[in-house]
C-alpha positions in Angstrom: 20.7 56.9 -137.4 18.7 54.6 -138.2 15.9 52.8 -135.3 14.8 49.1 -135.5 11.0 47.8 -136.2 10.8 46.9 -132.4 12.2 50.3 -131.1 10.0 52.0 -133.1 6.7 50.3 -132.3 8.0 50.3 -128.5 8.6 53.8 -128.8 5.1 54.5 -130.1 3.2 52.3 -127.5 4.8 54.4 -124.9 3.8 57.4 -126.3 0.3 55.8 -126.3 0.1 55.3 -122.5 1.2 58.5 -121.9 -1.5 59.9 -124.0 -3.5 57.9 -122.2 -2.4 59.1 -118.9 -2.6 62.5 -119.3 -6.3 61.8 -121.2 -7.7 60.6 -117.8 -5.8 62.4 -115.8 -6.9 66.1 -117.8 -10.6 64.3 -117.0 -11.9 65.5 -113.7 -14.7 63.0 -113.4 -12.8 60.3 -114.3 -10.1 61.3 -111.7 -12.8 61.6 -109.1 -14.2 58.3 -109.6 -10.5 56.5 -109.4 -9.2 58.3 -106.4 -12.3 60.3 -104.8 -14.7 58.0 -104.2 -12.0 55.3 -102.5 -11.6 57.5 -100.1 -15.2 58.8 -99.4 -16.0 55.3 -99.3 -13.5 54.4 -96.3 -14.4 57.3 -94.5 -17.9 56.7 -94.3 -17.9 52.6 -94.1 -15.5 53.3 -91.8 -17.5 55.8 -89.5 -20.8 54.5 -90.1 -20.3 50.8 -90.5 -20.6 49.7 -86.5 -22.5 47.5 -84.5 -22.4 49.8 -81.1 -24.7 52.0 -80.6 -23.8 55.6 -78.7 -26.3 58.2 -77.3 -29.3 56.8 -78.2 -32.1 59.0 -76.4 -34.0 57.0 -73.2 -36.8 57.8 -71.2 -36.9 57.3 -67.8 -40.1 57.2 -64.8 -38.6 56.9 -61.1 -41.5 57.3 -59.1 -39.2 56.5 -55.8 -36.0 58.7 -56.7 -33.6 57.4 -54.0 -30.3 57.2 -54.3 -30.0 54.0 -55.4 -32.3 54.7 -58.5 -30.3 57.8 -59.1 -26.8 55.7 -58.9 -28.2 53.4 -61.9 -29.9 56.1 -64.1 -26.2 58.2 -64.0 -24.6 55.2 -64.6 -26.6 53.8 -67.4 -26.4 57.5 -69.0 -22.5 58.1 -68.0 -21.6 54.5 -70.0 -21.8 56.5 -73.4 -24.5 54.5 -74.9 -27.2 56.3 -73.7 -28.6 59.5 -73.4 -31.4 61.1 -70.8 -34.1 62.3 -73.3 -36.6 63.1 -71.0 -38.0 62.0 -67.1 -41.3 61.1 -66.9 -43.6 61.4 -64.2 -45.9 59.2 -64.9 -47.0 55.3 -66.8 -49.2 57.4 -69.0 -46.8 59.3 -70.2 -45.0 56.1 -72.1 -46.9 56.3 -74.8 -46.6 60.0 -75.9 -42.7 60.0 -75.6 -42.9 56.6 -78.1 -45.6 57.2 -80.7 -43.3 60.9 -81.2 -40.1 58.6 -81.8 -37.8 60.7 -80.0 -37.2 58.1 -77.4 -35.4 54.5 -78.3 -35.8 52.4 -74.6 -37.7 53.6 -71.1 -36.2 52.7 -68.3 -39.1 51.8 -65.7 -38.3 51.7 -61.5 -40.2 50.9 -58.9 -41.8 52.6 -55.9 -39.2 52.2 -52.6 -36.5 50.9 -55.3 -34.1 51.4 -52.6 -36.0 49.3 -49.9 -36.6 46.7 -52.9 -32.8 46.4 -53.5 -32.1 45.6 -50.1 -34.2 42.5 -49.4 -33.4 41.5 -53.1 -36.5 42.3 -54.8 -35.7 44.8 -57.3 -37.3 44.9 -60.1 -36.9 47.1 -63.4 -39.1 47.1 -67.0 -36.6 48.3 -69.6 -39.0 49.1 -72.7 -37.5 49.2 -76.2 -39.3 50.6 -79.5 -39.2 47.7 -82.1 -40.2 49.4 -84.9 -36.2 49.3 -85.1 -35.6 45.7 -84.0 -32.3 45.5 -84.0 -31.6 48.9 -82.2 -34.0 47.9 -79.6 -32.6 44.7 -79.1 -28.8 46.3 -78.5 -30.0 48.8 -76.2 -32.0 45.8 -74.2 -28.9 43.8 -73.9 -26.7 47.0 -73.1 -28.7 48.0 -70.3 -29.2 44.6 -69.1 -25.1 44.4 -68.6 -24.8 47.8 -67.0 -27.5 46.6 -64.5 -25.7 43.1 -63.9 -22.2 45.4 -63.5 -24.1 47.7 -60.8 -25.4 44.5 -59.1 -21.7 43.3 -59.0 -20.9 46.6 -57.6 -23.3 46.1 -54.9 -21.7 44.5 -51.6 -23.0 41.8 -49.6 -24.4 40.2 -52.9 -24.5 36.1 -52.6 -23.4 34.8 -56.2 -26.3 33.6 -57.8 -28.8 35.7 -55.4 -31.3 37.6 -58.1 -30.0 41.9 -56.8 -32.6 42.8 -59.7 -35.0 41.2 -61.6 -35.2 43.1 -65.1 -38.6 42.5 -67.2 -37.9 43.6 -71.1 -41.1 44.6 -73.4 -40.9 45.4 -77.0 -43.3 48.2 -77.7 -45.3 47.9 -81.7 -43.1 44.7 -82.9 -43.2 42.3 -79.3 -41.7 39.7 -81.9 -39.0 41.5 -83.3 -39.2 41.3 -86.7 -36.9 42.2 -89.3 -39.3 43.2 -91.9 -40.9 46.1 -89.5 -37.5 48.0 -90.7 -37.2 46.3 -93.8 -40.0 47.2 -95.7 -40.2 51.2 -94.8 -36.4 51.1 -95.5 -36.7 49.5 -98.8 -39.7 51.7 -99.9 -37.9 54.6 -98.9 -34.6 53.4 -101.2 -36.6 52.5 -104.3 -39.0 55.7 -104.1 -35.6 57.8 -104.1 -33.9 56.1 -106.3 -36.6 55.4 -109.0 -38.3 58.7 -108.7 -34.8 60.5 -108.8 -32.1 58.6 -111.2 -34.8 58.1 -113.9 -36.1 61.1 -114.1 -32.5 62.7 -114.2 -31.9 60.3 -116.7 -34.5 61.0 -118.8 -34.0 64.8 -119.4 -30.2 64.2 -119.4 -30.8 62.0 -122.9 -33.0 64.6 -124.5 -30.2 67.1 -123.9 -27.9 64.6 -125.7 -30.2 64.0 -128.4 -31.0 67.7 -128.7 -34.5 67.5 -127.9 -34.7 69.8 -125.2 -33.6 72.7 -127.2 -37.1 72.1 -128.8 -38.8 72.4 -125.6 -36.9 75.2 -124.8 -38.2 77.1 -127.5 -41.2 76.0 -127.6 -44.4 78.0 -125.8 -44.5 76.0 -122.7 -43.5 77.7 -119.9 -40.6 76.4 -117.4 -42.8 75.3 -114.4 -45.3 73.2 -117.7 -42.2 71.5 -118.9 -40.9 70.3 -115.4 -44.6 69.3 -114.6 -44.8 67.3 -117.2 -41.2 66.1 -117.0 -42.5 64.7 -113.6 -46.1 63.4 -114.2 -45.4 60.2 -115.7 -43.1 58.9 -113.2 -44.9 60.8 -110.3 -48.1 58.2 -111.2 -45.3 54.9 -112.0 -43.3 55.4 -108.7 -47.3 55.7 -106.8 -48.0 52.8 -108.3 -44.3 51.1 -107.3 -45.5 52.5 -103.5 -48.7 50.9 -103.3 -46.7 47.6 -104.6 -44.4 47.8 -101.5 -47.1 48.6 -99.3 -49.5 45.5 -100.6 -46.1 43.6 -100.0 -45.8 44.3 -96.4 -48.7 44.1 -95.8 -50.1 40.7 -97.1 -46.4 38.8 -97.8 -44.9 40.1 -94.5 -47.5 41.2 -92.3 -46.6 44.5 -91.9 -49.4 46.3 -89.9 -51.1 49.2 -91.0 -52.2 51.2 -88.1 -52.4 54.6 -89.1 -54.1 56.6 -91.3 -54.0 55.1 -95.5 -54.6 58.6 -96.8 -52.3 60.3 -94.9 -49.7 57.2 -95.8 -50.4 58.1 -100.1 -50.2 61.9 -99.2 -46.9 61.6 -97.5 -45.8 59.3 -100.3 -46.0 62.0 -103.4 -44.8 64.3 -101.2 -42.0 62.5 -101.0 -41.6 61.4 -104.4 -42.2 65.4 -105.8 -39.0 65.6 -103.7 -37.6 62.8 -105.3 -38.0 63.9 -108.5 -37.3 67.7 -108.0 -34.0 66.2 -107.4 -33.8 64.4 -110.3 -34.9 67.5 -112.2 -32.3 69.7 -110.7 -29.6 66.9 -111.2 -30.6 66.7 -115.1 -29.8 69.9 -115.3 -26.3 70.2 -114.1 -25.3 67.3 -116.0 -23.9 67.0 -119.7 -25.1 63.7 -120.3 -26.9 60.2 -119.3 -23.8 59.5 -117.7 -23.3 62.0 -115.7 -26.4 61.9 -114.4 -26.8 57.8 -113.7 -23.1 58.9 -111.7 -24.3 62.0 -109.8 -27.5 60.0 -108.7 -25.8 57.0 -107.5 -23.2 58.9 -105.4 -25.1 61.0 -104.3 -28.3 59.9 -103.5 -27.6 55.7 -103.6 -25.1 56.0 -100.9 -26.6 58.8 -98.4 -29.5 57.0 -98.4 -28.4 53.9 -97.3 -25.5 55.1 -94.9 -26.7 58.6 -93.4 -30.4 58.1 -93.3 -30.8 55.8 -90.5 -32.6 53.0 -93.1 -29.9 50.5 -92.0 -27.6 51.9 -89.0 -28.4 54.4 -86.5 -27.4 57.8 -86.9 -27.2 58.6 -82.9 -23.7 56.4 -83.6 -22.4 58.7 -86.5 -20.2 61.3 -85.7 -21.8 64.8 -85.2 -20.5 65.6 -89.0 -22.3 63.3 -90.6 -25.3 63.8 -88.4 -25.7 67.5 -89.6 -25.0 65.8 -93.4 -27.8 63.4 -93.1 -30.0 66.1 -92.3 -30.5 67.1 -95.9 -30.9 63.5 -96.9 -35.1 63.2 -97.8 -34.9 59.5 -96.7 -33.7 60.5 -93.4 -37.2 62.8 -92.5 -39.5 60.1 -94.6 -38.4 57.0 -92.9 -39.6 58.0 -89.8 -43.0 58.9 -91.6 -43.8 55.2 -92.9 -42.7 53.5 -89.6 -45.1 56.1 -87.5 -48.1 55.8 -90.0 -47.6 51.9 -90.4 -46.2 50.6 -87.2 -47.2 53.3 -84.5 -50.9 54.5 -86.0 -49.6 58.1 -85.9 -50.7 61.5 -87.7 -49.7 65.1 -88.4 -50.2 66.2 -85.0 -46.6 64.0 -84.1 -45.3 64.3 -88.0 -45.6 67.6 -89.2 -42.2 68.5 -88.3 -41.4 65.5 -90.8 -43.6 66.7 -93.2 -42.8 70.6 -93.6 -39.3 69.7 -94.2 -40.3 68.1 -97.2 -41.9 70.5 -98.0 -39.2 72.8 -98.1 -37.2 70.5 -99.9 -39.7 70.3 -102.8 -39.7 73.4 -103.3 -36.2 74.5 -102.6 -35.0 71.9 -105.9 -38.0 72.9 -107.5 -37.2 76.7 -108.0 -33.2 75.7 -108.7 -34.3 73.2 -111.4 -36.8 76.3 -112.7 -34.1 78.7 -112.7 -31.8 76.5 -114.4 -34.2 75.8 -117.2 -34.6 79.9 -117.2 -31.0 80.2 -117.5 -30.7 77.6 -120.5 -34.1 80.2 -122.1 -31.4 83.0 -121.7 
């Protein structure tokens, strides 16, 4: 039996897309990237992308403690979007519980807030930390409409009669600019990224060219090889750093109010972190593009969705909370903003700063016993 021209070559294009099915289907990358990271995508744009704000940590000092200051703390706390970090006892105390970042707004009352309230002289300070503009400004204006809703609660209120006067201060950035959180944010993405995706990059081609067999073999030990895989663009990505840092500083007026060695130490230690990834990553990965792919997913994306660079992480879910813990950018953000914008040092970052650490070294000795491995 005999098949025409057009049923044959119809015949054989079919037989093509089915080869080419089961090609990228037999492909687990490939299969990842079509149907895995769709859906990672949607879950965390969808979890993370949000303008609300929930349980961000407040301060508050009520010198007067009646019940009327009491009735307004619970209610500010039970509304969802905040939560009671600490009670202070006294104005000096401000300061501390800002400069260590664990606190977003204070919430000031008072003496006799109760009597105040009464003859419709209340007054409250709500204080934000700027250094995060936009979060401060949402937790001003969330505040301020729980203490208009508790002055509607209030009976015996004229319309229009002033219940409580509220005064709101911005604490290190009084004029709210964007840049305070721009620059550290950006600095912390290109560090990573730079630092990270070349250097992963880098190593990844020589194992496609066959290069790194050479260096395997050759005298150098592990650690020299990785040392001096890292050297180069240790000094570039410094150099990219004090770029930034010039850039905020005499473009944006970025202040500078801690110390500037403690701001270049912090910087390589974050950058040896950087690349130890970037190490580690080179060596799980076959090729260049493998390793551009595992360094954009994931580092490109935590970084910019889990750290806290552009929305808060007190509104993520507890999940991804405990998953942006092991993002770098998420303990080196804070860093830059406390050095630059608050003038701290170690004594409030060292917390910060020995988790780095640890992360150096933790990707250091994988990517060493990886290299070991490829020895054996």
């Amino acid at each position: 039996m005999r098949f025409s021209k057009t049923e044959s070559n119809t015949g054989r294009f079919r037989a093509f897309v089915v080869k080419e099915f089961r090609h990228i289907l037999r492909d687990r990358r490939t299969v990842l990237i079509l149907f895995g990271m769709p859906v990672v995508q949607v879950l965390l744009f969808g979890f993370v992308l949000s303008n609300e704000i929930k349980n961000a940590a407040i301060a508050v000092l009520d010198p007067s403690k009646d019940v009327e200051s009491i009735a307004l703390t619970n209610k500010l706390v039970s509304s969802g979007y905040f939560r009671l970090e600490k009670n202070l006892a006294s104005v000096e105390e401000l300061e501390p519980a800002f400069r260590t970042g664990r606190i977003k707004m204070a919430v000031v009352f008072p003496a006799n807030f109760a009597q105040k309230l009464q003859t419709g002289e209340g007054q409250l300070q709500l204080l934000g930390d700027a250094s995060d503009p936009n979060t401060a400004t949402t937790l001003i204006n969330y505040a301020n409409a729980i203490v208009a809703d508790f002055q509607q609660e209030k009976n015996g209120v004229a319309p229009g009669r002033p219940l409580i006067r509220t005064e709101t201060r911005m604490r290190y950035n009084p004029e709210q600019k964007a840049v305070f959180n721009f620059v550290p944010g950006v600095m912390t993405l290109i560090l990573m990224l730079v630092s990270a995706m070349m250097t992963s990059i880098t190593i990844a081609r020589e194992k496609e060219l066959g290069t790194m067999e050479i260096l395997l073999v050759s005298p150098l030990k592990p650690i020299q090889i990785i040392l001096g895989k890292t050297a180069p663009y240790l000094a570039l990505t410094l150099l990219n750093a004090t770029v930034i840092v010039l850039l905020g500083l005499l473009v944006f007026g970025m202040p500078m109010r801690g110390s500037v060695l403690l701001l270049a130490g912090e910087c390589m230690l974050y950058m040896f972190v950087a690349l130890s990834l970037g190490i580690f990553i080179s060596t799980r990965a076959k090729d260049q593009m493998s390793a551009m792919f595992m360094s954009a997913l994931g580092l490109l994306m935590p970084t910019m969705l889990l750290s806290g660079f552009i929305f808060p992480r007190e509104s993520m879910p507890t999940a991804l909370q405990v998953v942006g813990n092991v993002i770098p950018a998420t303990w080196f953000n804070p860093i830059v903003k406390g050095i630059m914008i608050k003038g701290v040092g170690l004594e409030v970052l060292w917390k910060q700063t020995l988790i780095l650490g640890g992360m150096a070294l933790f990707f250091l000795a994988l990517s060493m016993k990886n290299f070991k491995d490829r020895l054996e």
